[in-house]
N, C-alpha and C positions, 0 to 999 in steps of 0.2 A: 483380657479374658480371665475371670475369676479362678482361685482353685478349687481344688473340692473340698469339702462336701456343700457350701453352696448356701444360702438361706434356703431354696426350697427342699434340700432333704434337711435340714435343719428341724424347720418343720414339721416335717414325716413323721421324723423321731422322738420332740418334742412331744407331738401327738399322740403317737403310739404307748410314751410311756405315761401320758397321761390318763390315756385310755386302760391301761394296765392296772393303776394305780386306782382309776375309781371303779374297775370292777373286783379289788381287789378291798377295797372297802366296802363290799356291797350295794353301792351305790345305783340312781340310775341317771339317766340322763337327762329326764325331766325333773330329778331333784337339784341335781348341779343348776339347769338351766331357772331352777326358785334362787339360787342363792344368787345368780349370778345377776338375775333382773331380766332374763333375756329369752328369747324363743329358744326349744329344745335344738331348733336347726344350725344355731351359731357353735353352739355344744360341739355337732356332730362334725360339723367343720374343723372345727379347733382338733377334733381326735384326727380327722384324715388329713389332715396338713394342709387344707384347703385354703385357710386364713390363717392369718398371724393372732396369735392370741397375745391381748399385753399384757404386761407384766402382772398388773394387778389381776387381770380375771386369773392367771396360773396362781397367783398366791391366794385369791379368797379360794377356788378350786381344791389344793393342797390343803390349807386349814380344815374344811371341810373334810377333807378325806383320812386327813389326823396324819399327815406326814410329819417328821420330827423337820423343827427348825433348820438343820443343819440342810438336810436333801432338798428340803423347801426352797433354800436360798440359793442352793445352786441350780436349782432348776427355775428359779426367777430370773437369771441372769441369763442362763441358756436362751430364755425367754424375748429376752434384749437383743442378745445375738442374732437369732432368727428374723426377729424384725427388723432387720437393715436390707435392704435393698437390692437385689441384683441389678447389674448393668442394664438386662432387657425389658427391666418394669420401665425402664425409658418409651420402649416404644408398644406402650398398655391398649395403645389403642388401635392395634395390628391383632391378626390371631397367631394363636399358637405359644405365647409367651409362656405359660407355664410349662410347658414341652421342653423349652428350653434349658428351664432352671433344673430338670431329669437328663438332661443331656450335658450337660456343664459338671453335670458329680458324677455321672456314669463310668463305667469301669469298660463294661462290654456294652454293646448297640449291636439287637438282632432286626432288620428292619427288612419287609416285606413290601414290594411294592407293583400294584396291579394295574393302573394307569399313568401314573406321573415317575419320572425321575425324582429319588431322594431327593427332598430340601438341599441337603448337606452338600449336595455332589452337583447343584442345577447351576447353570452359568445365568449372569445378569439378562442375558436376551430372552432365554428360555425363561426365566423365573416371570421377568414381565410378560413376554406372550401367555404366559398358566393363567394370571395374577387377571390381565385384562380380559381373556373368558369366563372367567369364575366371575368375575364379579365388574360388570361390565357398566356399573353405574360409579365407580369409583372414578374421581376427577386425576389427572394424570398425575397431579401433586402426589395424592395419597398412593397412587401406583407406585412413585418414585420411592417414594417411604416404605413401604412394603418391602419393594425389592432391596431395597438398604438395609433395612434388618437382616434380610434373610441370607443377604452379604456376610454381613460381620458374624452372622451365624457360624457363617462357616469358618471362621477362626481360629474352630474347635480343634477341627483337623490336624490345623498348623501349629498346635501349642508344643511346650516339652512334652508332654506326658498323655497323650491325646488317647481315646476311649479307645477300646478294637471295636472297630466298624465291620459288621455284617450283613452286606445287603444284597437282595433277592430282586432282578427287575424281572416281571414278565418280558417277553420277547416283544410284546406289539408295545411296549410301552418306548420303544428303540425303532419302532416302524413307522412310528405317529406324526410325521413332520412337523411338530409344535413350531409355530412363528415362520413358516416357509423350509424349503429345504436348505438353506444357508446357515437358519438358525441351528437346524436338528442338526447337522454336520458339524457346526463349531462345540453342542452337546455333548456328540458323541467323541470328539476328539479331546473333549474337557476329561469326558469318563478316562478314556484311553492313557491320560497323561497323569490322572488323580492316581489310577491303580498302582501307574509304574512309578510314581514319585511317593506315595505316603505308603510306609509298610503296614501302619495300621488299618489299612483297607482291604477288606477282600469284597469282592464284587466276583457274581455268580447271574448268568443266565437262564430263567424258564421256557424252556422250547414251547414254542402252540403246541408240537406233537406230542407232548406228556399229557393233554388232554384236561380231563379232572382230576383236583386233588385238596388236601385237606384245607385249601385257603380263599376258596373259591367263594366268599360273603367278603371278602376284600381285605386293603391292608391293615398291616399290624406293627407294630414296635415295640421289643423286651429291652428294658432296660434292666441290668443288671450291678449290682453296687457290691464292692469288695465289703464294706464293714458287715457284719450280721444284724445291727443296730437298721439297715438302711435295706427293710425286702425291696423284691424284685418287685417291676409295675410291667403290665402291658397295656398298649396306648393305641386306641381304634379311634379315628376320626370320621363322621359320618355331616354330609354337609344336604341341605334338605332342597327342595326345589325354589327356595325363597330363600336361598345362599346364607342361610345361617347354620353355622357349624355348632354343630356336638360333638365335643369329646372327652372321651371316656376313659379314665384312666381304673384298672382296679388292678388289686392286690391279691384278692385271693389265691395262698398256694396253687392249689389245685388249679386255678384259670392259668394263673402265670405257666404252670410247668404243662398245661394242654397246649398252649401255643407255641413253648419252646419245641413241644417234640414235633409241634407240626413245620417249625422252621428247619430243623433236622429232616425233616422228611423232603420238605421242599428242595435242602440243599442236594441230599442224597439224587435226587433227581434231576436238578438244573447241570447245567454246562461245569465241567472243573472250571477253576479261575483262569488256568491258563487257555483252554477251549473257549472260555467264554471275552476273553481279547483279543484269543485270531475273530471271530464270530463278531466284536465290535469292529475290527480291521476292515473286514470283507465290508460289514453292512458302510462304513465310510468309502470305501472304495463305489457304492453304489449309488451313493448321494454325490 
């Protein structure tokens, strides 16, 4: 498991001060994208950390933006840096991988979850019974790989220095018997055992009887990063009837810090941690 900060906040940053730097030269974006040879869309990538910019586009970029030699060259090398590979572009052709490389440099994880058990916290039986309804044309091979990533995912947990995890399940998302009730029960007893073995977990229940409230268009994920160099993201996955996923990652202060108060609100409302492990106990006891 990589340290932080990661190729993909490398990039962030990269971008960010790239984006700094040519509004800072009055520049626009479709003028970069004349010097560059290239569509304004590649531009716009390279600013949100979307793609690896190489070395060369960050140096014709800087010339152009009249940066001195010296910051030029360390920002070319920065450049190199970032383009090295994390562990999970291994498995490029799963979802979710860029999720990953914000989870890998994260400091805190505020994560809301309104049908499924966290990724993070799903046992191999659960993860394939999700894996084989969602996406019920995938050959058992690619199932097996799926649920293998989503495995070593969780490694994160296990590291020295591992994120604070903050997670919100709804209550029917603990009532759903995914995979039969033998699987939901080994689930719920994975949760039961994750909370009381890793300290950086806190795990919080949403009663049905809290009703409505401010999260109710579905889940969400804050990640949040000690450097100031590296803002905060919140991460909306939305998957369409033709099981092709969108997701959404944006920066805006103001978006990031409306969803952090709604995770506060949520918590405010959910079960305390320890009410909400008798409330996992009982629901075992019932399975």
């Amino acid at each position: 498991m990589p340290t932080r900060p990661g190729p993909t906040v490398q990039r962030r940053r990269l971008g960010i001060e790239l984006r700094r730097l040519r509004e800072q030269a009055g520049k626009t974006i479709d003028e970069v994208a004349h010097v560059l040879e290239c569509n304004d869309s590649k531009v716009s990538r390279i600013e949100n950390g979307q793609v690896s910019a190489t070395p060369r586009d960050v140096r014709d970029m800087l010339q152009f933006y009249g940066v001195d030699p010296e910051r030029r060259e360390e920002l070319v090398e920065f450049a190199r840096t970032a383009r090295k590979k994390g562990w999970w572009e291994a498995y490029s052709d799963t979802p979710i991988v860029p999720l990953v490389g914000l989870e890998v440099a994260a400091d805190r994880i505020l994560a809301y979850e309104a049908m499924v058990v966290h990724g993070l916290l799903q046992t191999k039986d659960y993860a394939s019974s999700l894996i084989r309804a969602l996406q019920p044309d995938l050959s058992e091979g690619q199932i097996r790989r799926w649920v293998e990533f989503r495995m070593i995912r969780q490694d994160l947990l296990g590291r020295k220095d591992p994120p604070a995890l903050n997670v919100i399940l709804e209550e029917c998302v603990l009532r759903r018997p995914v995979g039969g009730r033998p699987v939901m029960r080994a689930q719920l007893q994975h949760l039961g055992e994750a909370v009381a073995s890793k300290p950086s977990l806190t795990l919080r229940i949403l009663p049905l009887s809290i009703g409505e409230h401010a999260a109710m268009d579905g889940a969400f994920t804050v990640y949040s990063f000690s450097e100031p160099a590296d803002p905060d993201v919140v991460y909306f996955e939305h998957t369409s009837f033709e099981r092709v996923t969108n997701d959404h990652y944006v920066e805006s202060p103001e978006i990031v810090e409306r969803y952090r108060l709604a995770f506060e609100g949520l918590a405010a409302a959910a079960l305390s941690p320890d009410e909400s492990s008798l409330f996992l106990s009982r629901l075992i006891g019932e399975l």
